[in-house]
C-alpha positions in Angstrom: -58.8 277.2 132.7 -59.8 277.9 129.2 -57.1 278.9 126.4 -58.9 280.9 123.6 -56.5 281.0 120.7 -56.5 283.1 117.6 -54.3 282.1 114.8 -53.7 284.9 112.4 -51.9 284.3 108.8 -50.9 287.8 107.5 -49.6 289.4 103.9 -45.6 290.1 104.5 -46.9 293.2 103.8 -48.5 294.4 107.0 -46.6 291.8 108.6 -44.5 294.4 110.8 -47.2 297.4 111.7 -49.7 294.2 112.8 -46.6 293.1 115.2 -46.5 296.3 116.2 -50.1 297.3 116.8 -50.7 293.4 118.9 -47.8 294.3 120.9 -48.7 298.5 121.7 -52.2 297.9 121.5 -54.5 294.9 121.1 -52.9 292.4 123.2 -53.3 295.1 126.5 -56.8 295.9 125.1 -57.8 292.2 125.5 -56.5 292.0 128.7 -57.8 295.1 130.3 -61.0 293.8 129.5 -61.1 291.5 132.4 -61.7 288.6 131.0 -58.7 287.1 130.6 -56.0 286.2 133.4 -52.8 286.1 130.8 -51.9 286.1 127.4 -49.1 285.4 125.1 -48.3 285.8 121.8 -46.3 282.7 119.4 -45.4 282.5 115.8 -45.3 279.4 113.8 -42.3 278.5 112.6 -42.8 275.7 110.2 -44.8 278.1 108.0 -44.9 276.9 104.2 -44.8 278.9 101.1 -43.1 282.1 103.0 -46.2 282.7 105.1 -46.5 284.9 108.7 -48.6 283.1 110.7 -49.2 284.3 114.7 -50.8 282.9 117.3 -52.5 284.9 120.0 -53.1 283.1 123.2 -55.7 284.4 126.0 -56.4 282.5 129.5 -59.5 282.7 131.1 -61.0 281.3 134.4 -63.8 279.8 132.9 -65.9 279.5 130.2 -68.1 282.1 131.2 -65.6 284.8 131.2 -64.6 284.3 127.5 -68.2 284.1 126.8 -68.3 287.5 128.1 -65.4 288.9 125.9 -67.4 287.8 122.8 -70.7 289.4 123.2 -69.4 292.4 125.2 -65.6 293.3 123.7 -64.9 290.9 120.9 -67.0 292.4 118.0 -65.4 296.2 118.6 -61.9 294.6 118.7 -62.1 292.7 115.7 -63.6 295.7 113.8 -60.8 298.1 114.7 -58.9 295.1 113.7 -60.1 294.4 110.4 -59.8 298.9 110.0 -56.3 298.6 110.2 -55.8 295.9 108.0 -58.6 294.7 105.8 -57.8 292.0 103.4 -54.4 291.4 104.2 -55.4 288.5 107.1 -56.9 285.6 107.8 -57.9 285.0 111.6 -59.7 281.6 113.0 -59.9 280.8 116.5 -59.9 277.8 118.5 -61.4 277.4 122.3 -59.7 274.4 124.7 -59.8 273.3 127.9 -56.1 273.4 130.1 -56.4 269.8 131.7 -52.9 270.1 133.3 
């Protein structure tokens, strides 16, 4: 199993429509892609210096089905992404094997 995870810091701001929009809308998107088995969705709680940081968590089967969601879906999501809120977010992502 392979956990792709996308931490997202976000501007207080936005901090409420980008809930909203991962919850009605991106986090389905990913998944009906068919890549992915499950998701979730965490948010860090230690943050410093009043931050919003989330973490958006996606299981694939294998490596080759989250190489498929980047070429094939990835780009499109992250630029309706990046439409909504431009500037006011910082995404990086992480890939890691599930050992147990």
């Amino acid at each position: 199993m392979i956990l792709y995870n996308v931490t997202t810091s976000l501007e207080p701001v936005i901090a409420d429509a980008w809930l909203a929009y991962m919850r009605e809308h991106h986090l389905a998107e990913v998944l009906g892609t068919g890549c992915f088995v499950r998701c979730q969705l965490l948010r860090l709680l230690d943050e410093e210096d009043g931050g919003i940081t989330y973490a958006a968590q996606y299981y694939a089967v294998s490596l080759a089905q989250l190489e498929a969601y980047q070429t094939h879906f990835a780009p499109a999501l992250r630029q309706d992404m990046d439409a909504r809120f431009r500037g006011k977010y910082h995404s990086f992502r992480t890939v890691l094997e599930v050992i147990e």
